[in-house]
N, C-alpha and C positions, 0 to 999 in steps of 0.2 A: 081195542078201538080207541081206548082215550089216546095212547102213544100214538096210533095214524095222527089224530085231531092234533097232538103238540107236534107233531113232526111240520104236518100242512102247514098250523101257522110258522113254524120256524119258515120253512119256506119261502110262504106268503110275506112274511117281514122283511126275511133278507132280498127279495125279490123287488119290496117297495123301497128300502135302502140303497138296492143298487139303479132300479130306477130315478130316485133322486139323484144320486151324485152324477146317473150317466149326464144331468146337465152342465156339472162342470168337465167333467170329460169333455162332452163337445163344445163348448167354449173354450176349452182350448187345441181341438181341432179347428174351428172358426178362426181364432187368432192365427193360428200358423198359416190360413191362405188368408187370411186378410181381408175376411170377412165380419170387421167389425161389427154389423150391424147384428147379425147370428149375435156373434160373439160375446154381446152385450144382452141382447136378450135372454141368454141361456145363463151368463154369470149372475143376473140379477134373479130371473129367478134361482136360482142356488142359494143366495145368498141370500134371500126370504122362505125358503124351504127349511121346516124345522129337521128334516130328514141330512141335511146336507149343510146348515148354516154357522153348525159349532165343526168342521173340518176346516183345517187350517189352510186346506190348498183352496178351499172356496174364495177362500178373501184373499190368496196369493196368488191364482189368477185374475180374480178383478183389480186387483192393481195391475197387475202387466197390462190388462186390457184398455182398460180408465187412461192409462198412463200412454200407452199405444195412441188412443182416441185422441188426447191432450197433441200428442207429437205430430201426429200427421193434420193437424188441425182438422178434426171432425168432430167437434163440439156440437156446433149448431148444426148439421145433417142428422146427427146420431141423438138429439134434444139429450146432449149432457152438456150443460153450461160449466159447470165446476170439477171437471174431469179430473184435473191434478190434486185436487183437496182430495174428490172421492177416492183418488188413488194412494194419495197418500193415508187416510182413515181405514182401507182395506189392510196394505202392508202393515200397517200399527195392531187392528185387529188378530192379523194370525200371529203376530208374537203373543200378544196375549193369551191366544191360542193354548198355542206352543211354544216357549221361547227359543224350542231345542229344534224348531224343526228343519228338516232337509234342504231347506232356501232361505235360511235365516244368514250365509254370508251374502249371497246374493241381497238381498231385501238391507241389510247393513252396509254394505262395502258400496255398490252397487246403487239400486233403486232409490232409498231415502237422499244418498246425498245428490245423485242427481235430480229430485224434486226443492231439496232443498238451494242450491246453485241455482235453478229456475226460478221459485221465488225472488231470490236476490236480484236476480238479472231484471225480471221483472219491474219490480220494484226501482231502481235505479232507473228503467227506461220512462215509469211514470214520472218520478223524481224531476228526468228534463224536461218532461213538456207540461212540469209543475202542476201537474195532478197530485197533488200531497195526499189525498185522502185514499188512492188506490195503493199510491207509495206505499203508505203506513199498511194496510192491510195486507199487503206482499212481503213486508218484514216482518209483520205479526206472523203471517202464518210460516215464513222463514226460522223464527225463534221455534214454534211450535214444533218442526221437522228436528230442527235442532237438539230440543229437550227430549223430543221422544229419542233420539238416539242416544242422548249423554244417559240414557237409563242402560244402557246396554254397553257401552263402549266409552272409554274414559276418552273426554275432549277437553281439550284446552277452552279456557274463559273467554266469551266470545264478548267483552266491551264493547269493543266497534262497533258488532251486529245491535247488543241491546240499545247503544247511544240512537242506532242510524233510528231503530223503533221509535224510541222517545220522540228525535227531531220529526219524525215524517208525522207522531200524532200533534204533536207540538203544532205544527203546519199548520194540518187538517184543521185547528182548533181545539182538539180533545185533549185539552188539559187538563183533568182528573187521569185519566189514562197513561196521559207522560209521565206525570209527578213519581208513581210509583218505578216506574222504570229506568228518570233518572236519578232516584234516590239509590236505587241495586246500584248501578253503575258510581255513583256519587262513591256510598260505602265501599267500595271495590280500590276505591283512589282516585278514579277517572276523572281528571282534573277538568276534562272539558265540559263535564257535566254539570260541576257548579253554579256556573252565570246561568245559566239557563234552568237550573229546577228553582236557583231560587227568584228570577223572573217569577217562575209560574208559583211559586207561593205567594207572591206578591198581588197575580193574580186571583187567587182565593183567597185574597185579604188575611194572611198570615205572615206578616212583615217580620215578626218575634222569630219565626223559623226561619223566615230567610233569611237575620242577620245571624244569628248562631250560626248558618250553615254556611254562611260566608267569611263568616270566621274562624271556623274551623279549616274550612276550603286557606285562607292565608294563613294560617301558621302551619298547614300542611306542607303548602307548595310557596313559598317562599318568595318565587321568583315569577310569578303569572299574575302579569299586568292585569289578563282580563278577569279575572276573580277578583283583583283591586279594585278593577274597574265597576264588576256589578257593583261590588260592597259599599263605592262608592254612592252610585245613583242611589241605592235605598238609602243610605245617610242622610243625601244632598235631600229627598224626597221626604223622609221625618224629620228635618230639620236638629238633626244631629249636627252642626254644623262644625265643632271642634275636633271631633271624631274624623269625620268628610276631610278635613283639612290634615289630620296626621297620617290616614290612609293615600291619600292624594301625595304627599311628600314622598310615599313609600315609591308609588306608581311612579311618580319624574325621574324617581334614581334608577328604575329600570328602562326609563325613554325618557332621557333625558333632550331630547329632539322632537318629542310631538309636541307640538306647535297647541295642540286642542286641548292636552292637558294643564297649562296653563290658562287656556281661556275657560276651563271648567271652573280651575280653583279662583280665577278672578271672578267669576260670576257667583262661585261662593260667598266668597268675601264681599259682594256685593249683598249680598240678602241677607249678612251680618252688619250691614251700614258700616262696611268701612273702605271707603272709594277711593284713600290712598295706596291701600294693601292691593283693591283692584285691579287700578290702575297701574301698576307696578309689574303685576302679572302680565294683564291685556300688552305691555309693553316689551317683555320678555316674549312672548308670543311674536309679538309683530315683526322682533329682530331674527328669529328664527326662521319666518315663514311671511313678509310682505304681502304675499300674493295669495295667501290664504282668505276666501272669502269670508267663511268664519273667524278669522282673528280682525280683518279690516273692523267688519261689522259689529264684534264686542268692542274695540277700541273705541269706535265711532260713537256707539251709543251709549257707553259707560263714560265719557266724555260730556255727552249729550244732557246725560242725567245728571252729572253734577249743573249742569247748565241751568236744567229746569228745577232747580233747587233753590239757587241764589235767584231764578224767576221768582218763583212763590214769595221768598224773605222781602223781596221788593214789592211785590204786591200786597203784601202784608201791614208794610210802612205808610202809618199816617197821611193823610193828606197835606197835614203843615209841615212834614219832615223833606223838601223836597229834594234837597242835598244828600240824603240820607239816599232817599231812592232814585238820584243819578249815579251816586256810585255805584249800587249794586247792578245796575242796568249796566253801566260800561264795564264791570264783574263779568255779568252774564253772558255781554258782547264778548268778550274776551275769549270765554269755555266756548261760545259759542263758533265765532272764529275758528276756534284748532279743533273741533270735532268737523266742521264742514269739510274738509281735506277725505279725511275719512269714509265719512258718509257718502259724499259724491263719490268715490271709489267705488265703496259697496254696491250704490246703486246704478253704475254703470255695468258693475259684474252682474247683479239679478236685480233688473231695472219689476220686476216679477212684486220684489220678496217687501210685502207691507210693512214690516217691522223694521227694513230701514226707510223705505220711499214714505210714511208719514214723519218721524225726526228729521229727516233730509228737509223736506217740501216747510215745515215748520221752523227749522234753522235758516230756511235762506227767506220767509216772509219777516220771521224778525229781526233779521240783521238787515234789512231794509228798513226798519222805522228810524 
């Protein structure tokens, strides 16, 4: 009697076993006519059935299926908003599974990298119509697809993919989020990644990292202006200004033709009070590139300001000194004179831009008294 009773329930168990799984059987009779809506019903329950939820083809049909939903665009019909995520989380699960199992090259060769190619694509379509924040989460979840594969398959170092990650959170704003991402990429070599993580240190007020790490960025890469370039701004920014000016000499010998790099290093030199050294720059600038509104208008105004300097010295002068204070006035008229050239230039280019239209409108009320 007791063997009847272990037999029944053998039976009885393997009878509820195969009633389980018969759900993913028919989920994937569903999917083969294209009856997603079955199809899905039957994988999910499967896939919450303790009978049926540690089988590796459970979660390797709901990926085909998820994945199907995603392609034919039946998200919103079928209320699965995130079809390609749940499909790709299914495929990942039956490796877990099984690594060895019967559709592990399909699900490798196959399935992940085209979820992973989607992502991308995706991603890049946000990109153009500068949705930065869906960007970034379609190359996050791009790297995701990506790592779960390098666990199984030897892949090449995917920089690009991790820079394009950093830049889209970069965008979005989530700069705790980039920093780590482009610091991988930074250690990697990834020269492009310099200017911009140490930006974002700059933005979490850690100034001490970003110039180490732009320092180490120039004596890496030797010949990349724009790592010269961040290293500069932080310089020019802490008022390192000795510094600012040897790294700046580095950057001219690699563009010796930008016109702006000399108007940086004159405005340097201005904020160290020395308006001959400026001036000297701003002038190099303006033979290279006349037509630059940015060179007109440092010439202009660096001009301007020695102007309103010997202003001050003259207002300064006694009242019984009155010789004292015509000369500096016919001084001032003079600087003031060969800045108006200038200025009027500028502000005929960006009649807009206040920083030249009040020195202009101020130059031409005093050289009328």
């Amino acid at each position: 009697m007791k063997q009847i009773k272990f037999l029944l329930c053998l039976i009885l168990l393997s009878n509820i076993v195969l009633a389980q799984k018969q759900n993913v059987h028919s989920a994937w009779n569903y999917r083969k006519y294209e009856d997603y809506e079955k199809a899905k019903s039957s994988i999910d329950a499967a896939s919450t059935d303790e009978g049926s939820m540690s089988w590796w083809k459970t979660w390797y049909y709901k990926g085909l299926i998820y994945q199907d939903i995603h392609q034919q665009k039946k998200e919103a019909s079928l209320n699965a908003p995130d079809a390609l995520k749940t499909a790709f989380e299914a495929y990942k699960k039956s490796m877990e599974i099984d690594p060895k199992h019967d559709e592990v090259d399909d699900v490798l060769k196959i399935r992940l990298p085209q979820i992973m190619q989607e992502y991308g694509d995706t991603a890049f379509a946000f990109y153009n119509r500068k949705s930065f924040a869906g960007a970034y989460e379609n190359f996050k979840m791009r790297m995701a697809v990506y790592n779960e594969l390098a666990k199984y398959i030897k892949l090449p170092a995917d920089t690009g993919a991790i820079y394009n990650e950093a830049f889209m959170a970069d965008r979005a704003g989530k700069t705790q989020e980039a920093l780590p991402l482009y610091q991988q990429v930074a250690d990697m070599g990834y020269k492009d990644a310099f200017a911009p993580l140490a930006k974002d240190y700059c933005i979490v007020k850690d100034t001490a990292k970003a110039i180490a790490l732009l320092e180490k960025g120039s004596n890496m890469i030797k010949s990349d202006a724009d790592i010269l370039k961040a290293y500069i701004n932080i310089l020019y920014a802490t008022h390192q200004f000795d510094k600012a000016i040897e790294k700046m000499n580095e950057t001219i010998k690699l563009e010796p033709n930008n016109e702006i790099l000399y108007v940086f290093l004159g405005q340097i030199y201005d904020q160290m009070n020395k308006p001959t050294d400026a001036a000297e720059q701003f002038e190099k600038a303006f033979k290279i590139n006349p037509n630059s509104f940015d060179v007109v208008k440092s010439v202009g105004i660096n001009i301007f300001n020695q102007a309103v300097k010997v202003n001050k010295q003259a207002n300064d002068i006694p009242a019984d000194k009155q010789a004292e204070y015509d000369a500096l006035i016919k001084k001032r008229n003079e600087i003031f004179e060969k800045a108006l050239p200038y200025l009027q230039k500028a502000n005929q280019m960006k009649p807009e831009d206040e920083e030249v239209s009040r020195p202009y409108e101020k130059t031409k009320t005093l050289l009328k008294k």
